[in-house]
N, CA, C and O of each residue as an XYZ file, in Angstrom:
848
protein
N    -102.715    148.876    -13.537
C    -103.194    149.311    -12.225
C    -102.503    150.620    -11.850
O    -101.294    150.752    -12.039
N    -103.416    151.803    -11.204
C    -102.580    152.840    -11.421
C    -102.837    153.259     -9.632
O    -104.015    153.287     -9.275
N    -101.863    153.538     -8.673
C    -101.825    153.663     -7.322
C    -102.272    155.036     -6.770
O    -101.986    156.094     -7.330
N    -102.961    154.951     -5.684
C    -103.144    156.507     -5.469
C    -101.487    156.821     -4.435
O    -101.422    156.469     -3.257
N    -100.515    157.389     -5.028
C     -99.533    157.181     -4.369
C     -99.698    158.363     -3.051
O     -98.726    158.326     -2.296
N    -100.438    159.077     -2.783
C    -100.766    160.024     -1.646
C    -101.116    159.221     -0.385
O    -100.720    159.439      0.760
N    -102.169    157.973     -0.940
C    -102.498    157.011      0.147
C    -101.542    155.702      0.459
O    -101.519    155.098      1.532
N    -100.783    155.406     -0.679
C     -99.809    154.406     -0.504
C     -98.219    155.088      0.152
O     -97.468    154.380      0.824
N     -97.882    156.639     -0.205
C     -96.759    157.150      0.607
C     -97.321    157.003      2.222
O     -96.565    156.672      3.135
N     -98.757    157.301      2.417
C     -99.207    158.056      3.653
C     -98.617    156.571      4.885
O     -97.884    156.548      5.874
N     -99.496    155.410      4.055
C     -99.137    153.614      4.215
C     -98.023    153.840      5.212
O     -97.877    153.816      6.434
N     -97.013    154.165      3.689
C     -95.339    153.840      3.975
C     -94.321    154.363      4.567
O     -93.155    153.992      4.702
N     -95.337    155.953      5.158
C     -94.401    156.661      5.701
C     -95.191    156.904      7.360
O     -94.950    157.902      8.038
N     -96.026    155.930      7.751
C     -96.671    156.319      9.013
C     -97.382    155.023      9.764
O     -98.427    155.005     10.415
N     -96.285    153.737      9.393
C     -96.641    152.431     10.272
C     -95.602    152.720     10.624
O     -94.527    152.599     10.038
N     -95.887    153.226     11.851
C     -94.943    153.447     13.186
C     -94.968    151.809     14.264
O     -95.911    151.026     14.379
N     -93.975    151.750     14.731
C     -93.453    151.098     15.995
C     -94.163    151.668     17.007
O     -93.955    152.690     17.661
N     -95.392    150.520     17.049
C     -96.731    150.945     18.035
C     -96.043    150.232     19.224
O     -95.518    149.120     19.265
N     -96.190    151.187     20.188
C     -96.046    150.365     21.923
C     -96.942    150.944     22.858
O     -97.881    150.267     23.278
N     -96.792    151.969     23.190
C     -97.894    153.130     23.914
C     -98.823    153.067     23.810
O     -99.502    152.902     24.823
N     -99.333    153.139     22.769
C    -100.391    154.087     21.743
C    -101.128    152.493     21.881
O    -102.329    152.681     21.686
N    -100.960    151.497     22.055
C    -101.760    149.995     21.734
C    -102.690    150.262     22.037
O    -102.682    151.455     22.338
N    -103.966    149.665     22.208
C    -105.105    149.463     23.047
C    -105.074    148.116     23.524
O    -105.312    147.118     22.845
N    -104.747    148.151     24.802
C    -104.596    146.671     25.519
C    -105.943    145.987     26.061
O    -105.972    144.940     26.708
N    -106.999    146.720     25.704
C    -108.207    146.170     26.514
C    -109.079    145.555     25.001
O    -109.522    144.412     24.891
N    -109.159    146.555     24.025
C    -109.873    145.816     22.985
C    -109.752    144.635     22.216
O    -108.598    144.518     21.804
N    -110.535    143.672     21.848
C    -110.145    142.627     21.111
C    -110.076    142.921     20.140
O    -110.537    143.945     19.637
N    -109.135    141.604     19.367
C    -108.725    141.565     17.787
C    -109.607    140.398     17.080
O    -109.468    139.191     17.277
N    -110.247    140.822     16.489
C    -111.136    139.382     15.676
C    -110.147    138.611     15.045
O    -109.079    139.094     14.670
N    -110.371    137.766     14.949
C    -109.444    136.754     14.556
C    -109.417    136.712     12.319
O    -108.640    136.461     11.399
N    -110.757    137.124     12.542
C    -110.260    137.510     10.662
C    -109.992    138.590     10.437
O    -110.178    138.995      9.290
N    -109.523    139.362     11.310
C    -109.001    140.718     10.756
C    -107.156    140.187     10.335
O    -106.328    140.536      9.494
N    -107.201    139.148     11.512
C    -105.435    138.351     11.755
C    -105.789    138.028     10.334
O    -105.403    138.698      9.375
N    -106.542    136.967     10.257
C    -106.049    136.166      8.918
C    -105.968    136.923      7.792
O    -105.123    136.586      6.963
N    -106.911    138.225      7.490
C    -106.819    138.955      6.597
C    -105.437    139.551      6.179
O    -105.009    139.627      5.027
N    -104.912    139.896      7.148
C    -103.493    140.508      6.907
C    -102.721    139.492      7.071
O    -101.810    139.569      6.246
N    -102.626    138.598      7.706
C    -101.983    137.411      7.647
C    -102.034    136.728      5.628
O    -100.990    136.456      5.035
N    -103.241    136.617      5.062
C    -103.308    136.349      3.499
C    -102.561    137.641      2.866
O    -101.784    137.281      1.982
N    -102.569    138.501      2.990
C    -101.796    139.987      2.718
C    -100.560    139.401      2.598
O    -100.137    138.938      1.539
N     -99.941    139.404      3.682
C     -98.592    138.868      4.080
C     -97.804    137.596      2.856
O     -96.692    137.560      2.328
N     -98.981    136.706      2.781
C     -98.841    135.386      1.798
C     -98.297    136.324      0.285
O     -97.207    135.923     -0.121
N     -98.555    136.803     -0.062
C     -98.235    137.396     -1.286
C     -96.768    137.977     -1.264
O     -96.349    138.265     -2.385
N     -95.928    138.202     -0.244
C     -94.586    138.574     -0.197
C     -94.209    137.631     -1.231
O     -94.950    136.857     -1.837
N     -92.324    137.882     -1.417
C     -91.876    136.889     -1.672
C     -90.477    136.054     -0.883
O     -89.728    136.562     -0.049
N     -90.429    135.019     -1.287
C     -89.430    134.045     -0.361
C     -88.636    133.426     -1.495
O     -88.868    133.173     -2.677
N     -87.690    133.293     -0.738
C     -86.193    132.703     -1.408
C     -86.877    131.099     -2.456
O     -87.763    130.362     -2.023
N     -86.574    131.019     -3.047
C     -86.631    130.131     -4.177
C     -88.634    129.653     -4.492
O     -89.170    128.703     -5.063
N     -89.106    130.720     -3.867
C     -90.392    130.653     -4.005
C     -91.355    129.589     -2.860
O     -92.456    129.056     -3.004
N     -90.336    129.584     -1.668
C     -90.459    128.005     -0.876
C     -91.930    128.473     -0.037
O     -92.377    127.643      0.755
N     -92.476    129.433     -0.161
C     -93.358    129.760      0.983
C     -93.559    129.355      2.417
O     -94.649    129.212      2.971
N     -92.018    129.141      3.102
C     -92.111    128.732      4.119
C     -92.884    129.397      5.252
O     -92.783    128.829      6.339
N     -93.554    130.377      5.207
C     -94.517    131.337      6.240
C     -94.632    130.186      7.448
O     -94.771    128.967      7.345
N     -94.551    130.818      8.328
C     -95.904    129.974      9.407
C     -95.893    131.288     10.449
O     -95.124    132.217     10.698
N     -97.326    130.770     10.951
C     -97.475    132.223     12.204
C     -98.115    131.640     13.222
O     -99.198    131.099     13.001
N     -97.563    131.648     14.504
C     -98.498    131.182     15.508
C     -98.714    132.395     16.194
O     -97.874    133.170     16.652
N    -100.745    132.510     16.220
C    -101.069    133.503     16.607
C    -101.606    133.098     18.277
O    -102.334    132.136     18.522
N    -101.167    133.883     19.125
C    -101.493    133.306     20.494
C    -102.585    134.395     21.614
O    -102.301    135.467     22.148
N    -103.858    133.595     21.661
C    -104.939    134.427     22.237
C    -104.800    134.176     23.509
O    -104.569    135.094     24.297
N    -104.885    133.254     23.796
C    -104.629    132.097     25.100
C    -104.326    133.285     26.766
O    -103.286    133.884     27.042
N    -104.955    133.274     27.150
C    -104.355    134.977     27.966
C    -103.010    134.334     28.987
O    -102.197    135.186     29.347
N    -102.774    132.934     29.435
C    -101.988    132.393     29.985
C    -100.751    132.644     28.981
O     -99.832    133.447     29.143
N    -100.962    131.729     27.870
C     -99.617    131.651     26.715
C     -98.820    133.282     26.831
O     -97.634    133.583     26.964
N     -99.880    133.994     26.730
C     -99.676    135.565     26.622
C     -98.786    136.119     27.673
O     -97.714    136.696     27.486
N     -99.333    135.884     28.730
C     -98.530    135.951     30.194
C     -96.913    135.277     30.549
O     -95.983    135.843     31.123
N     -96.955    134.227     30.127
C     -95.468    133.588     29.350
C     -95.068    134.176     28.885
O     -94.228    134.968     29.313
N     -95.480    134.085     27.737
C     -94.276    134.749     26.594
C     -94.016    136.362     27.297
O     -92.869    136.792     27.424
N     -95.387    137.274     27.779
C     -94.526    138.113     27.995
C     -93.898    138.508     29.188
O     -93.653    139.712     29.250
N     -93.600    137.881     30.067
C     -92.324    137.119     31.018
C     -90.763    136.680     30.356
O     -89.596    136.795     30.730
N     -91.634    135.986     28.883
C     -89.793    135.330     29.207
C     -89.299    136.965     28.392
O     -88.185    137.406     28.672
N     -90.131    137.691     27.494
C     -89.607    138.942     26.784
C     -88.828    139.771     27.738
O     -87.656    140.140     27.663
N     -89.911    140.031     28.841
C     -89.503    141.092     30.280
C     -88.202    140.590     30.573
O     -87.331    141.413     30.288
N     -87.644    139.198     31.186
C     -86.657    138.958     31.476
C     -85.316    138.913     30.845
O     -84.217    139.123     31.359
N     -85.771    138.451     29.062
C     -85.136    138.304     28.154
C     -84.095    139.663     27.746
O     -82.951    139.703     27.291
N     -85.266    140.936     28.217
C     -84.515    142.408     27.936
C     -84.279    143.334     28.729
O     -83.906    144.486     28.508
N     -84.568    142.663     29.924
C     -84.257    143.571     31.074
C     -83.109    144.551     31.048
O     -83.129    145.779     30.955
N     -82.028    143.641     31.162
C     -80.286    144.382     31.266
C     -80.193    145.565     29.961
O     -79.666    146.677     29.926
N     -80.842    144.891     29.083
C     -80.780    145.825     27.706
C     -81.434    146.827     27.482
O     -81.163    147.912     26.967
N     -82.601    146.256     28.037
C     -83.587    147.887     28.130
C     -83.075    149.043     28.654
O     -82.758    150.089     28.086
N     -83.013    148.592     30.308
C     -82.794    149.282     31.326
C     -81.534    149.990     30.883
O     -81.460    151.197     31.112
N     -80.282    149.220     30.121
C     -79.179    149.966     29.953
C     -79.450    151.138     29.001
O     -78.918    152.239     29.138
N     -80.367    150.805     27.970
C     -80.196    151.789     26.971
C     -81.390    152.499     27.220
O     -82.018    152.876     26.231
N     -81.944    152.825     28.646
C     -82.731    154.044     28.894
C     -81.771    154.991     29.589
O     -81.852    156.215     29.488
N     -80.928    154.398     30.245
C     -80.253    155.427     30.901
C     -79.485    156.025     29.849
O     -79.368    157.229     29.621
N     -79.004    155.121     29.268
C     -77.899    156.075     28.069
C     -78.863    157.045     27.308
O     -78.298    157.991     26.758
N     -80.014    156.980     27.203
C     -81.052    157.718     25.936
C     -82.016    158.640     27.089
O     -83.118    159.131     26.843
N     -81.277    158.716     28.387
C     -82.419    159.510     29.115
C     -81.969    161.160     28.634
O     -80.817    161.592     28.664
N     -82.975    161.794     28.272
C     -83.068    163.490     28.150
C     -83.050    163.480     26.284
O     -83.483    164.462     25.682
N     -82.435    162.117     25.442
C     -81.956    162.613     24.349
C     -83.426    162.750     23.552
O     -83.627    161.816     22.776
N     -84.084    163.377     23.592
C     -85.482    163.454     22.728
C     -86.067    162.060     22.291
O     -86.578    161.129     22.913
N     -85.775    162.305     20.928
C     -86.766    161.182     20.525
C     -85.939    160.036     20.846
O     -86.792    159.157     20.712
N     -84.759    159.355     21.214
C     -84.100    158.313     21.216
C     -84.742    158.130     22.910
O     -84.858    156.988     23.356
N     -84.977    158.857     23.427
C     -85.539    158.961     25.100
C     -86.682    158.328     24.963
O     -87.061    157.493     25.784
N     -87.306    158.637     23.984
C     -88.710    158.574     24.429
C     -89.498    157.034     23.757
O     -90.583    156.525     24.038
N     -88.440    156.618     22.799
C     -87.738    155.521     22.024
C     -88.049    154.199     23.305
O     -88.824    153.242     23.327
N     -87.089    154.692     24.216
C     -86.337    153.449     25.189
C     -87.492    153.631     26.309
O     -87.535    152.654     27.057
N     -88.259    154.446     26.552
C     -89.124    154.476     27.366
C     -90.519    153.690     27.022
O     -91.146    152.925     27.755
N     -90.836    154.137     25.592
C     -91.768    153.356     25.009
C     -91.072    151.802     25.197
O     -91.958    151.098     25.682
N     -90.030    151.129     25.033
C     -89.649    150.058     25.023
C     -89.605    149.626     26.080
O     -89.935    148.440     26.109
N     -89.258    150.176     27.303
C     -89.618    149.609     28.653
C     -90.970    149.478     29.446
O     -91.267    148.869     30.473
N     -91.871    150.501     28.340
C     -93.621    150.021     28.837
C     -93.452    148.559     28.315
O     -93.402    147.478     28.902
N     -93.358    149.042     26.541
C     -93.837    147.463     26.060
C     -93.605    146.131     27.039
O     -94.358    145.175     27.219
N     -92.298    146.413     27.602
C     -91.271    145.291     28.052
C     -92.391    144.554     29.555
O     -92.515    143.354     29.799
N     -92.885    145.423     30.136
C     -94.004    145.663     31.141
C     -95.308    145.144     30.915
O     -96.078    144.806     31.815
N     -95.596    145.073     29.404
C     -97.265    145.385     29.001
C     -96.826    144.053     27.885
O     -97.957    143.669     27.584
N     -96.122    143.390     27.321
C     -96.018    142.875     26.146
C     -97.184    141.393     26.530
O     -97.977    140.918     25.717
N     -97.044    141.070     27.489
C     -98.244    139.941     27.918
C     -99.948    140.441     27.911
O    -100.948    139.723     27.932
N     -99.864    141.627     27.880
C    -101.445    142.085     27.814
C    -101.608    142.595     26.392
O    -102.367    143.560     26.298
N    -101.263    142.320     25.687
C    -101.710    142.584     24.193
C    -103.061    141.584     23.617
O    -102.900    140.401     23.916
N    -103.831    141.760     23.157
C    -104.774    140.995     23.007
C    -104.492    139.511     22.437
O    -104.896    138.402     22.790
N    -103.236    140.151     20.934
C    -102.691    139.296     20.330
C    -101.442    139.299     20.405
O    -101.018    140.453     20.351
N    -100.289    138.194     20.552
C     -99.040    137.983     20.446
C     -99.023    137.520     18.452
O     -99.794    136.781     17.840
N     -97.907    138.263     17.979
C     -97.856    137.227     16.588
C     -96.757    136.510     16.846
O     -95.968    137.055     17.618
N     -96.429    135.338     16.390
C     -94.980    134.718     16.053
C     -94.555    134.486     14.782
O     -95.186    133.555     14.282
N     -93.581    135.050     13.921
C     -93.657    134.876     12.497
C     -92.621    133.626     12.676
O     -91.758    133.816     13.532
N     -92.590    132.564     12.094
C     -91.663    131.849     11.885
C     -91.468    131.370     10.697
O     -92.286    131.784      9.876
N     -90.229    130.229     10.070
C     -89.850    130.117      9.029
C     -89.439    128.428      8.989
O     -88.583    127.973      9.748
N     -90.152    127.616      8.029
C     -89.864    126.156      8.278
C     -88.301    126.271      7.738
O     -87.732    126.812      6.790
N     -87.828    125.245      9.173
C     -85.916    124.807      8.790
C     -85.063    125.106      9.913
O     -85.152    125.451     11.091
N     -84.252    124.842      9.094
C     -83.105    125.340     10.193
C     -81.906    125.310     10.023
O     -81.601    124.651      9.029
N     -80.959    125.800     10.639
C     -79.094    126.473     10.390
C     -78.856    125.279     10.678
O     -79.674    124.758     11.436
N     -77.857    124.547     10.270
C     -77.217    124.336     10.561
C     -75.903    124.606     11.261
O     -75.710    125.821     11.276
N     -74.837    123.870     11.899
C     -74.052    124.750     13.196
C     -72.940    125.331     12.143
O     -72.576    124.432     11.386
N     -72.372    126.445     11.913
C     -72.041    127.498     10.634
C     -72.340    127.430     10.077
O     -71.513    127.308      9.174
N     -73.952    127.376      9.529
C     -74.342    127.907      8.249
C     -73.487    129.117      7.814
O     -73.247    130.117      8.491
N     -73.035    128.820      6.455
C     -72.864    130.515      6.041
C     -73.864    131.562      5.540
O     -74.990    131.208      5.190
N     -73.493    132.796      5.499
C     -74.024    133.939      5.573
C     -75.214    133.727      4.489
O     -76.346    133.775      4.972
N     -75.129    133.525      3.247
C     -75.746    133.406      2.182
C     -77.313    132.936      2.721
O     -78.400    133.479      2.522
N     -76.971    131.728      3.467
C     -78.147    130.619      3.998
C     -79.027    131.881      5.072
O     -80.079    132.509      4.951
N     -78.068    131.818      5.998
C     -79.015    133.063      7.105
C     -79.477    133.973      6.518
O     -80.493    134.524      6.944
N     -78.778    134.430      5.236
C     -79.862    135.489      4.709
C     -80.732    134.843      3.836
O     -81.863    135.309      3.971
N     -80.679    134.037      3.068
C     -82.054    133.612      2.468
C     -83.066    133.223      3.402
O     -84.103    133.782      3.044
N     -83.236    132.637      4.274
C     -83.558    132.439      5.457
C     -84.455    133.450      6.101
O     -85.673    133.390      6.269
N     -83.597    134.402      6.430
C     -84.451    135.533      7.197
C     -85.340    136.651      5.684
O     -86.441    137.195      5.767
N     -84.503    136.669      4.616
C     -85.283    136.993      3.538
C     -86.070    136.858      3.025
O     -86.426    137.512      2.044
N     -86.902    135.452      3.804
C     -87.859    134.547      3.193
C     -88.869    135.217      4.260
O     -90.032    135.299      3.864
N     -88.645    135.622      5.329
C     -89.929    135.781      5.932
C     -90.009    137.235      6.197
O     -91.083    137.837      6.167
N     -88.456    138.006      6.551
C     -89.460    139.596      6.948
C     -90.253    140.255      6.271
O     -91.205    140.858      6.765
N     -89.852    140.226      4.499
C     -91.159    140.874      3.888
C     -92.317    140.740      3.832
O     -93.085    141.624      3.453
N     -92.796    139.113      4.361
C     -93.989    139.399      4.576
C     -94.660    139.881      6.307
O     -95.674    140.456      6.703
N     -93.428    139.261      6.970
C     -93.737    140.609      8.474
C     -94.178    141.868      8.421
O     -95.208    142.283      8.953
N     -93.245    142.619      7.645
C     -93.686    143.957      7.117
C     -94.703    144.071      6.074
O     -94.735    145.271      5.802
N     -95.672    143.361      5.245
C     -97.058    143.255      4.846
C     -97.696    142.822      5.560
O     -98.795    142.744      5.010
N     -97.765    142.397      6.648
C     -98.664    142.104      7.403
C     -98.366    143.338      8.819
O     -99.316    143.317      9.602
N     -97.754    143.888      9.040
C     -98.150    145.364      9.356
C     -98.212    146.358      8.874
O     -98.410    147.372      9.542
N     -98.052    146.377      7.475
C     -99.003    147.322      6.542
C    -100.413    146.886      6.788
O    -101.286    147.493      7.407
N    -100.478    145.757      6.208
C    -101.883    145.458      6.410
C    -102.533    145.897      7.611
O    -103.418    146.745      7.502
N    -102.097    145.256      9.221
C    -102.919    145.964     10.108
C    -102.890    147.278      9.941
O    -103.955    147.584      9.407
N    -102.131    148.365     10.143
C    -101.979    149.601     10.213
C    -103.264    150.191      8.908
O    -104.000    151.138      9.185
N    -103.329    149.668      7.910
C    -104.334    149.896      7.048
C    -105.965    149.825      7.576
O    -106.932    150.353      7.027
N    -105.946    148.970      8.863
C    -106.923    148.425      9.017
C    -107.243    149.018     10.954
O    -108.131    148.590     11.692
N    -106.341    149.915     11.240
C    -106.183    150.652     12.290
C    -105.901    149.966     13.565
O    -106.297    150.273     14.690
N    -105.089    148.907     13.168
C    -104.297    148.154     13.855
C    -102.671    148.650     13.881
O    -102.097    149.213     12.949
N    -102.087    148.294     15.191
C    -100.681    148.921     15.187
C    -100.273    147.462     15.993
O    -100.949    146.659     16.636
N     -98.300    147.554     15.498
C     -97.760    146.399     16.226
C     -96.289    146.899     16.396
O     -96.138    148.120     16.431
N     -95.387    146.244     16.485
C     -94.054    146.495     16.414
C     -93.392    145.453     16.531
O     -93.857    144.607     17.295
N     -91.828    145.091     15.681
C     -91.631    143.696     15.254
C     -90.845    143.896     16.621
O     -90.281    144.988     16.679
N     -90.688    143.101     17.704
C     -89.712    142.803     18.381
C     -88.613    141.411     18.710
O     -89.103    140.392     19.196
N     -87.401    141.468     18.459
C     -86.810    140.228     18.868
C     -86.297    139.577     20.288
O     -85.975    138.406     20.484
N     -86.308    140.335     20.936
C     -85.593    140.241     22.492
C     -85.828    138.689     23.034
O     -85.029    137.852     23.455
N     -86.802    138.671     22.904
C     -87.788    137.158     23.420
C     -86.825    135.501     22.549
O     -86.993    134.327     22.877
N     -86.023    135.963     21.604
C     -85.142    135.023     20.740
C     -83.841    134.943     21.645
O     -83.106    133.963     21.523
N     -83.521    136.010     22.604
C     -82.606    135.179     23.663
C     -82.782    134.389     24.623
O     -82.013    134.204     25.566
N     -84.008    133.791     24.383
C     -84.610    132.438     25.828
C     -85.480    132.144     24.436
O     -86.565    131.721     24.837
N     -85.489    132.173     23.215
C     -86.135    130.952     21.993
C     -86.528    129.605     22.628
O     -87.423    128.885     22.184
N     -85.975    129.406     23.419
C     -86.307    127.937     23.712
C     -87.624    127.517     24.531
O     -88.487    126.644     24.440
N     -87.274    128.785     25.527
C     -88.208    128.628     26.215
C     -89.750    128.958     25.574
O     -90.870    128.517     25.830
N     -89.360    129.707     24.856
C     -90.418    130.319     24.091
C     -91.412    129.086     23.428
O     -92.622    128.895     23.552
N     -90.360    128.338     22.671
C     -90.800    127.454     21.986
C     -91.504    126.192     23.001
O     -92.461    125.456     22.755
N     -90.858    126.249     23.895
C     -91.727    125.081     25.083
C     -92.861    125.853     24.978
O     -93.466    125.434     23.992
N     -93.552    126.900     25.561
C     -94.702    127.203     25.757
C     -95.474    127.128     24.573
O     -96.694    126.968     24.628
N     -94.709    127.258     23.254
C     -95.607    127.259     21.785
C     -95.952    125.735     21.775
O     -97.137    125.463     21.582
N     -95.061    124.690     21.959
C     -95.346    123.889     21.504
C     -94.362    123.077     20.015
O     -94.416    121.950     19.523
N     -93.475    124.387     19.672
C     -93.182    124.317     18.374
C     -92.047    123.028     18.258
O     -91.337    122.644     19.187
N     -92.067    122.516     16.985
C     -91.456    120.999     16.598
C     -89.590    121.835     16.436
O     -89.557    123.058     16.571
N     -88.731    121.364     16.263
C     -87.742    121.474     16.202
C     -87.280    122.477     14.869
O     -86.434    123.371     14.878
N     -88.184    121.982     13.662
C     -87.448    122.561     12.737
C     -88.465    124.115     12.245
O     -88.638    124.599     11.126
N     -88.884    124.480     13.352
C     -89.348    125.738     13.175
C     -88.891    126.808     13.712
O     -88.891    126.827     14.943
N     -88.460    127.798     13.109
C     -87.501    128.837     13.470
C     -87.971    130.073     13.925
O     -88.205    130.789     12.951
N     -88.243    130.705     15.126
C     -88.655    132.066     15.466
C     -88.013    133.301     14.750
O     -86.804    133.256     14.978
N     -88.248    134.116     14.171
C     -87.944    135.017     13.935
C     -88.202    136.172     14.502
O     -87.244    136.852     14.869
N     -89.388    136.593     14.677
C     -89.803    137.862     15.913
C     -91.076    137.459     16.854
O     -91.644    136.368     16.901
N     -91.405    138.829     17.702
C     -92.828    138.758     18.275
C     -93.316    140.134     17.848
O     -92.758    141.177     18.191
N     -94.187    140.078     17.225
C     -95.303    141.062     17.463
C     -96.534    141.486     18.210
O     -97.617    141.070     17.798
N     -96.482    142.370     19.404
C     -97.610    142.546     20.274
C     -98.456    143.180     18.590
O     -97.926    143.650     17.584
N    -100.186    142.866     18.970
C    -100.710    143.709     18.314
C    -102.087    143.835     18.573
O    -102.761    142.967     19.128
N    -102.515    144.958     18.153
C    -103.889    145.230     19.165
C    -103.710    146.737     17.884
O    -102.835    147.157     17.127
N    -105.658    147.255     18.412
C    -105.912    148.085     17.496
C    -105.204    149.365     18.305
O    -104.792    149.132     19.441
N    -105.040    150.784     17.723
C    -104.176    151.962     18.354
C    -105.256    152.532     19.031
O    -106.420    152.419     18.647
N    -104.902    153.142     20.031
C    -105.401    154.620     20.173
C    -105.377    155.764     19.402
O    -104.395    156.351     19.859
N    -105.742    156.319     18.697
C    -105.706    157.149     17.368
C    -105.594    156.061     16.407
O    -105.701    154.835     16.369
N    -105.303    157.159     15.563
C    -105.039    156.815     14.506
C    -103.850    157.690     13.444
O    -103.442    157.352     12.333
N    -103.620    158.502     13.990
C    -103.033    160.058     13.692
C    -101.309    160.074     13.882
O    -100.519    160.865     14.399
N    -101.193    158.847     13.222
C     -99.599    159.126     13.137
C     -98.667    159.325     11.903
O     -98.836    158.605     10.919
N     -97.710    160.256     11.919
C     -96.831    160.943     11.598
C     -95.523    160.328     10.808
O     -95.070    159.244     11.176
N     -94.971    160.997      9.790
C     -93.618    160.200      9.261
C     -92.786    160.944     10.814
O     -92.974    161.953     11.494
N     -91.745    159.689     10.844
C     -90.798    159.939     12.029
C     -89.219    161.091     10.874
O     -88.740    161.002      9.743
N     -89.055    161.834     11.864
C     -87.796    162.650     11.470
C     -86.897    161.768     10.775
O     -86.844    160.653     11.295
N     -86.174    161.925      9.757
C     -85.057    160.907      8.846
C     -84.090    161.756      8.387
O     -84.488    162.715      7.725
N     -82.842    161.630      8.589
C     -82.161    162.169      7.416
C     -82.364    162.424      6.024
O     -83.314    161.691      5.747
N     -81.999    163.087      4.892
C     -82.292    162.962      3.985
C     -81.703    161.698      2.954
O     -80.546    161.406      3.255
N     -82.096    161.128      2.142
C     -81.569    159.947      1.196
C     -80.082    159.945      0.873
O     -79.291    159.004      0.797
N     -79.910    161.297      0.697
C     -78.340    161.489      0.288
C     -77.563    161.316      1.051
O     -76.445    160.899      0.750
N     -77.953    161.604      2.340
C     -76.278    161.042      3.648
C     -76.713    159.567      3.649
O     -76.343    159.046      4.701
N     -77.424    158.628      2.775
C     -77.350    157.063      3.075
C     -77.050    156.813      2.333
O     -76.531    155.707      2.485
N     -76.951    157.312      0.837
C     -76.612    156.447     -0.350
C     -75.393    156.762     -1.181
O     -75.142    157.859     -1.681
N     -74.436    155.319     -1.294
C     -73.398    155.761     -2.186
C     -73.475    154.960     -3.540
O     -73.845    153.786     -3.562
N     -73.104    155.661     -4.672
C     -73.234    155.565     -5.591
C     -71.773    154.681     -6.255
O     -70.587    155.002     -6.330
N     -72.580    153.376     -6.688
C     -71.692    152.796     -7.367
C     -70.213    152.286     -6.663
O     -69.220    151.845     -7.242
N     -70.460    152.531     -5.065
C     -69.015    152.025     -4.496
C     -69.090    153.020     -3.168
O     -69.395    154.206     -3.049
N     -68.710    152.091     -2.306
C     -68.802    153.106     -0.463
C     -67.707    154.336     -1.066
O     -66.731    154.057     -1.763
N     -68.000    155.444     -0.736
C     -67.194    156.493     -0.916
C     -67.599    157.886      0.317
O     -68.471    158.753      0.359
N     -66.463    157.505      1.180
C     -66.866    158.444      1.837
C     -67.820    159.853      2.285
O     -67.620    160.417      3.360
């Protein structure tokens, strides 16, 4: 199989952290979800366990919840780190987009919930939490490739995991199911987005041992 890598860099360098840009009024068909949702299935997970689960929430009430307990969940945090990021360019405009979302996260057409069957035990060690969370973000992140392919935009957010509980009352969810993020998602306004500014590879990578 040989890639057109012009269209697979374009992919990988321009699924942006949609908040603004959403379209909060249009609907999401529900097999466009599952489509990228089967996308997603093809990741891989720690010992091959396919623990996936996703509760996708249309429900415009459920929606209104959850994005309440998010608003409340990030208030102090938002609000703090707009003032610290007010004037700084793109980190400004960063925390501003994050305080619409924080505002708007209940009017998204679709809420995602990625979750992961199980659970920590009280000190799990490190090893466990990371197989754990290893098992499910890669396919989070194929399943917003996938939308973004499909001119859908989302952005993974966690904030809403400091009131989990509550969260989980309104889902419904059984005990041994584990939240990992929320994704608002809805199709964009444009389509016309950009790799974000990065350092170059070389101030991140050390070779063979941290070396200053």
């Amino acid at each position: 199989m040989q890639f057109d890598l012009a269209t697979t860099d374009a992919l990988l360098s321009t699924t942006r952290a949609v908040r603004k840009r959403l379209d909060l009024d249009k609907p999401v068909p529900r097999e466009v979800i599952l489509e990228c949702i089967a996308l997603s299935q093809q990741a891989p997970t720690g010992s091959n366990s396919q623990g996936w689960r996703w509760i996708i929430v249309e429900d415009a009430a459920k929606r209104a919840a959850l994005g309440e307990i998010y608003k409340q969940a990030g208030a102090a945090y938002l609000a703090a780190g707009a003032e610290m990021t007010k004037g700084q360019g793109q980190q400004g405009r960063v925390m501003s987009s994050a305080l619409w979302l924080a505002e708007n996260m209940g009017r998204a057409p679709v809420l995602a919930i990625p979750c992961i069957e199980g659970s920590f035990p009280e000190g799990a060690p490190l090893a466990m939490l990371a197989s754990q969370y290893a098992s499910i973000y890669p396919a989070v992140w194929s399943f917003q490739l996938a939308l973004r392919s499909r001119g859908l935009g989302s952005t993974l957010t966690t904030l809403h995991l400091l009131r989990e509980k509550e969260a989980a009352e309104v889902l419904g969810l059984p005990e041994n199911i584990l939240q990992v993020a929320m994704l608002p998602v809805a199709y964009t306004v444009g389509t016309d987005f950009k790799r974000a500014e990065r350092p170059g590879p070389e101030t991140i990578v050390h070779w063979d041992g941290w070396q200053a």
